[in-house]
C-alpha positions in Angstrom: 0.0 0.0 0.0 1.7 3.3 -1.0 1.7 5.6 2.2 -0.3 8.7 -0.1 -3.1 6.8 0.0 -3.7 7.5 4.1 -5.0 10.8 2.4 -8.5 9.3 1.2 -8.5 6.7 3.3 -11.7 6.6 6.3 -12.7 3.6 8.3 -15.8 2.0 6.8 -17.0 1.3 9.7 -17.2 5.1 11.5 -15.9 7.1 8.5 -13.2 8.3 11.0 -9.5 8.9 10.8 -7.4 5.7 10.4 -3.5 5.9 11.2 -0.9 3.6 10.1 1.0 1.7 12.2 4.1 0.1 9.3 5.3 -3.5 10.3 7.4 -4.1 7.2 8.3 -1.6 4.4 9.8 -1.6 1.3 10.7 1.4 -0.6 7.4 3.7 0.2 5.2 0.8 0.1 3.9 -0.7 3.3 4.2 -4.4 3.0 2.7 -5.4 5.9 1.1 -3.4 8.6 -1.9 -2.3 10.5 -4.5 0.8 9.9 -6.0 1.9 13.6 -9.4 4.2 13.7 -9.0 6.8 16.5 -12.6 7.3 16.9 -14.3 3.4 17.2 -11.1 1.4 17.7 -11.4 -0.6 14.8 -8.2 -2.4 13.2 -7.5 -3.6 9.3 -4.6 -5.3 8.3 -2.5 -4.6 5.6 -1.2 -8.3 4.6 1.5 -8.3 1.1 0.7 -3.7 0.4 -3.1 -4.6 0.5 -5.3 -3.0 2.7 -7.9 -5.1 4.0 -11.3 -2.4 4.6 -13.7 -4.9 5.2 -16.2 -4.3 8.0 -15.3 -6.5 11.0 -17.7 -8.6 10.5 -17.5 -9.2 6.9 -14.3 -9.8 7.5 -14.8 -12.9 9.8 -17.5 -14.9 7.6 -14.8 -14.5 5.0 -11.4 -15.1 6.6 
């Protein structure tokens, strides 16, 4: 995931402010990693630069 994109990016969950927390990098794409929303404490992984956005639950029926 190219770090730019934190620009448009909203939790779809709250619409609220997500932050990135980098576990792996490479270049200025994230790898691997974690996006955090401030406001309802959601978390989405970002697993091989792709940002998983899926609603929690969603998430689980598919994973």
């Amino acid at each position: 995931m190219k770090k730019d994109l934190m620009d448009i990016l909203a939790c779809p969950v709250c619409k609220g402010r997500l932050d990135l927390r980098v576990d792996h990098e490479e270049e200025d794409e994230v790898v691997t990693g974690t996006l955090l929303c401030g406001a309802c404490a959601e978390t989405y992984p970002i697993e091989d630069s792709i940002p998983n956005l899926l609603p929690p639950d969603v998430r689980a029926q598919t994973g």
